[in-house]
N, C-alpha and C positions, 0 to 999 in steps of 0.2 A: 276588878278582880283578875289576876292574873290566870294566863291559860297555860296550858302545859303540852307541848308538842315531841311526840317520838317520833326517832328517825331508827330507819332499820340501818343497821353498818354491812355494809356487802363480806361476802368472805366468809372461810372458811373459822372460825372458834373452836378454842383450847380452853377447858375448866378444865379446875384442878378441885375437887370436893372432900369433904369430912362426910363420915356417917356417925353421926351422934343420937344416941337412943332410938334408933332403925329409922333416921331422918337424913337427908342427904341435906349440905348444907353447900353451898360456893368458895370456895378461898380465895382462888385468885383466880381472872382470866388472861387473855389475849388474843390478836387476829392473827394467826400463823400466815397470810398472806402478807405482812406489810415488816419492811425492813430490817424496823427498830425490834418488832417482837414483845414490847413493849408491855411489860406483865403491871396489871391494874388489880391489885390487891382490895379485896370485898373489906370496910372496916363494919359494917352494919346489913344485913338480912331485913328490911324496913317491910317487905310481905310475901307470901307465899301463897299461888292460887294455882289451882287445874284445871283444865277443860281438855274435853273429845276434839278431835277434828277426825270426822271419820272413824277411823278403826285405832287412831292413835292417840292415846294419852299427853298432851303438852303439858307440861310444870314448867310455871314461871316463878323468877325471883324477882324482885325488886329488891335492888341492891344500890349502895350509897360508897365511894371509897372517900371520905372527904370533902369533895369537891363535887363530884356531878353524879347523878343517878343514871344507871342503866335498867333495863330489863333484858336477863340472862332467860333461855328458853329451851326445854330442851324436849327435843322429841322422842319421845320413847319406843315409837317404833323404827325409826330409821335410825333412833340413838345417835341423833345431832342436835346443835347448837346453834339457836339463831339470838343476834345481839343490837339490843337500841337502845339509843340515849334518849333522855330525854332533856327538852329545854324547858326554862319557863322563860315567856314572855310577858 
């Protein structure tokens, strides 16, 4: 059975979001620290969950653009973005 490992990507992250029926959804992101800027378009929303940490709300995406899964993460109280891929092995 295959396992499935995330890596956190260092760096600063750019979402770009829709709100559709009072739901926030991803469109596209990118690492604003790295050269290319390289915008990775969301083609699939594959889950949506929240948890606390502390006093802050986290929502995370799980997100597909074709080819590799990420998890987009955003914190609500410091109103940032943290980004990892994931592999399968």
């Amino acid at each position: 059975m295959p396992t499935v490992r995330t890596t956190q990507l260092p760096g600063p992250v750019r979402v770009a979001l829709v709100i559709e029926q009072g739901r926030i959804k991803p469109v596209w992101f990118e690492q604003t620290d790295r050269p290319s800027r390289e915008r990775i378009f969301v083609k699939e929303v594959c889950l949506v969950w929240d948890y606390m940490e502390g006093a802050a709300k986290i929502i995370c995406f799980a997100v597909w653009d074709g080819a590799n899964k990420y998890t987009l993460a955003l914190d609500t109280k410091a109103f940032t973005w943290t980004l990892e891929v994931a592999e399968i092995e």
